[in-house]
C-alpha positions in Angstrom: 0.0 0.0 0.0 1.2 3.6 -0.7 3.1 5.2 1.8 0.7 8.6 2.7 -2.1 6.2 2.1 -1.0 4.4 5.0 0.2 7.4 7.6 -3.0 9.5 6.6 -4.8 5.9 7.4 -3.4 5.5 10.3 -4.1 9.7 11.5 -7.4 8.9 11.3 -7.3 5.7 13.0 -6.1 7.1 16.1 -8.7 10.0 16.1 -11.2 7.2 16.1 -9.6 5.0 19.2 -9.3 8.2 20.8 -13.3 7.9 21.6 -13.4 4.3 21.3 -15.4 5.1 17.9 -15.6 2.6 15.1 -15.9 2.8 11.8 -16.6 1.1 8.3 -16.1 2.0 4.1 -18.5 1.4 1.1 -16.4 1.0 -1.6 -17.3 1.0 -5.2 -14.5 2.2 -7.9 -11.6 1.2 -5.6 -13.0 -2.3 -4.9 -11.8 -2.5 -1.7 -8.6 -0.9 -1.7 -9.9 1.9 1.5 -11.1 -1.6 3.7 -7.4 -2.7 3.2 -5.6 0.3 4.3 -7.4 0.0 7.1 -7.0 -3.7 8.0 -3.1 -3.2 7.4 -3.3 -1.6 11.1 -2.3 -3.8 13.9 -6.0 -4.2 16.1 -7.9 -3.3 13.2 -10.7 -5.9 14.4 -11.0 -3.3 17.3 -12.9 -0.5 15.5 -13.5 -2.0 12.1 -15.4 -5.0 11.3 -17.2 -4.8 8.2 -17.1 -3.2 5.0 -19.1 -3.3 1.5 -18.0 -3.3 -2.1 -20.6 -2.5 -3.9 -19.5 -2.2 -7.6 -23.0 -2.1 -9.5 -26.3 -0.1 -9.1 -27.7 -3.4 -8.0 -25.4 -3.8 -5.5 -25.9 -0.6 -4.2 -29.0 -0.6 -3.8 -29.5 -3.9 -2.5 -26.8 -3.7 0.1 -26.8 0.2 1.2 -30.1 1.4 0.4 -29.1 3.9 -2.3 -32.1 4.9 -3.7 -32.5 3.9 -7.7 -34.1 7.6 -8.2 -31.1 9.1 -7.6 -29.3 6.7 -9.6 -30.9 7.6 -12.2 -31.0 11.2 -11.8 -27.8 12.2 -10.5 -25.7 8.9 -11.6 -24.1 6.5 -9.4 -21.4 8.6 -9.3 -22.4 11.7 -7.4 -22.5 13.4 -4.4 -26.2 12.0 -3.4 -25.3 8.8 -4.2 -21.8 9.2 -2.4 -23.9 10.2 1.0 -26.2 7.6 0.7 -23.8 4.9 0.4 -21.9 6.1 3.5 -25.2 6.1 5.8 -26.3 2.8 4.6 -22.9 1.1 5.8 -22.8 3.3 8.6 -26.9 1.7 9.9 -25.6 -1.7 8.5 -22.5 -1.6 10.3 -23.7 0.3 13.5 -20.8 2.0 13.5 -19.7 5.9 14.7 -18.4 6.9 11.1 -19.0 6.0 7.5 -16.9 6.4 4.5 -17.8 5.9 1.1 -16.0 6.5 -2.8 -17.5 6.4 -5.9 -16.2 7.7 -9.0 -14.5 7.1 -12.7 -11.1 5.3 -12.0 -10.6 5.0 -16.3 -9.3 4.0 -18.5 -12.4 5.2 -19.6 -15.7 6.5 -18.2 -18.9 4.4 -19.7 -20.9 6.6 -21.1 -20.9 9.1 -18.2 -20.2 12.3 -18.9 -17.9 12.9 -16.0 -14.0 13.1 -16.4 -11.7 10.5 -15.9 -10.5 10.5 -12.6 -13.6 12.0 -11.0 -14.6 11.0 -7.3 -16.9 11.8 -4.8 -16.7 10.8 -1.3 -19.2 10.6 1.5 -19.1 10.5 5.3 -21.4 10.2 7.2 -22.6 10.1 11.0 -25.2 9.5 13.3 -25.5 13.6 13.2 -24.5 14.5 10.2 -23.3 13.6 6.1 -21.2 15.4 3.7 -19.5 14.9 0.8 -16.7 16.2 -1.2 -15.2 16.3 -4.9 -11.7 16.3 -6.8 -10.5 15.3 -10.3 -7.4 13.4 -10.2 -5.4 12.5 -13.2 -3.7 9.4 -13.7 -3.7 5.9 -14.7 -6.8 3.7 -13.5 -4.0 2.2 -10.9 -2.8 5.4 -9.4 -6.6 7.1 -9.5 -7.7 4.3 -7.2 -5.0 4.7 -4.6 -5.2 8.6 -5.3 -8.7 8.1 -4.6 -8.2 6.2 -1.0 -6.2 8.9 -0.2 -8.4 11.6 -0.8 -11.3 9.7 1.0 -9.0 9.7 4.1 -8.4 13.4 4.1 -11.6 14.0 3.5 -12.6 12.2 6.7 -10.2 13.6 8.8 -11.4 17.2 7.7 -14.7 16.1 8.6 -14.0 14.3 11.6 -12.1 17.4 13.3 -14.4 19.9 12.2 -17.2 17.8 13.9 -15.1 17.6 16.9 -14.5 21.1 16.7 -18.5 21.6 16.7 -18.8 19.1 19.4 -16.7 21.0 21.7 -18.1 24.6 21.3 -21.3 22.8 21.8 -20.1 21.5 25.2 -18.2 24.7 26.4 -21.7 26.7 25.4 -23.8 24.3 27.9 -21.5 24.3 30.4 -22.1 28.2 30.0 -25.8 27.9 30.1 -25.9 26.0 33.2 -23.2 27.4 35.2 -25.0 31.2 34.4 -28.7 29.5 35.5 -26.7 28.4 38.5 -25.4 31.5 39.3 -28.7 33.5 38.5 -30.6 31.4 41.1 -28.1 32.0 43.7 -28.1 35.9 43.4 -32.1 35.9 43.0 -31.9 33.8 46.5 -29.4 35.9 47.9 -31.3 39.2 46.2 -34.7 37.9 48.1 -33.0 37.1 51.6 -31.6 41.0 51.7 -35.0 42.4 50.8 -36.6 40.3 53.3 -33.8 41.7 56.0 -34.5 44.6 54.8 -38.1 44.8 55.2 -37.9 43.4 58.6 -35.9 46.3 59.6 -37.8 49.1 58.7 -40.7 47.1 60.4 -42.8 46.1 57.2 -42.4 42.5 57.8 -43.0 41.9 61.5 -42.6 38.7 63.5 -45.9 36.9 65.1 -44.3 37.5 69.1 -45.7 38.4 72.1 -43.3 39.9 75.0 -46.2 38.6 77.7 -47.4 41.8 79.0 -50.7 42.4 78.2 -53.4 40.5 76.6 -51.8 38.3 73.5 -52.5 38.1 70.1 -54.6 35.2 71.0 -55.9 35.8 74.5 -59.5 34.9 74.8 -60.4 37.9 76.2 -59.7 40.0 73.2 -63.4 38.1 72.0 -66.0 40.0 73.9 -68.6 37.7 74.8 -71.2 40.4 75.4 -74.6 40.1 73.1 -76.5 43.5 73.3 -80.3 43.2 72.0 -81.9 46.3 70.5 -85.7 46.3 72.0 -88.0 45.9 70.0 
């Protein structure tokens, strides 16, 4: 296997031990080629365990649930069909991260009208799918590995920007609660100093009686006396 296919490989690799994450490729021009970078790494079986090559329509449909309308509209190689691929391995395989290649490897391009050399990628998560483009030009052999190589950057870009998102996410709750935190505290301290407050200037008395005098609930403060008017 190419050199940079293998150290890009294995960057991504240990993003995705990092959070005991696992992930799996649907392969179609490169016929495999993506699955076996990945198996070259020692403990492979630890995050990766399955992955589909899927070479015809059929294929794709059957085994990733591409849909045949956008086969047919957009062509199998596309950035639709690139997504769907990727989130049909991802459900099959119930793993973390999905990645998927499709494209025109030569030496020609069957009837398409795309360019030699044209591939899309997709990745795909429980949260979220993308997919990017390039045109590479080469021989059918080096367009495949150039291909592998690409869909490895590509999930790296997407894997850190996610990341990224992930951790503003976290930071802003954090914010959120820590503020309702503090804004219940100062309303509790806010209402104890206007109860003080009121207690000193005598608008919020206590119910006490210093025993002199008739209490606040001395029988004797109810007259018992009935006065009749004659009649």
């Amino acid at each position: 296997m190419d050199e940079d296919v293998q150290a890009t490989a294995a960057r991504l690799v240990r993003r995705i031990k990092e959070g005991n994450h696992t992930i799996t490729v649907a392969e179609s021009c490169t016929g495999g080629l993506l699955a076996s970078a990945f198996t070259d790494i020692a403990g492979a079986s630890q995050w990766f365990q399955q992955s589909w090559v899927t070479y015809s329509n059929e294929a794709k449909i059957k085994e990733l649930g591409v849909k045949e309308s956008s086969l047919e509209k957009r062509g199998a190689v596309s950035a639709e069909v690139a997504i769907q691929m990727a989130q049909g391995a991802r459900i099959n395989a119930n793993a973390s991260i999905a990645i998927s290649i499709t494209g025109i490897a030569g030496p020609n391009n069957d009837g398409s009208n795309k360019k030699i050399g044209t591939v899309y990628v997709g990745i795909a998560s429980d949260g979220w799918a993308n997919s990017d483009i390039t045109e590479i030009g080469g021989n059918r052999a080096e367009n495949k590995i150039a291909f592998v190589h690409f869909a490895l950057l590509t999930a790296i870009k997407y894997w850190d920007r996610a990341m990224d998102n992930a951790e503003i996410a976290r930071e802003e709750e954090e914010s959120r609660v820590t503020a309702e935190k503090d804004a219940k505290i100062l309303f509790e301290e806010e209402r104890s100093k206007r109860e003080e407050d009121a207690r000193e200037k005598g608008i919020l008395k206590d119910d006490t009686w210093s025993g002199e005098g008739k209490g606040p609930n001395s029988k004797e403060s109810i007259s018992n006396e009935v006065h009749w008017e004659n009649e």
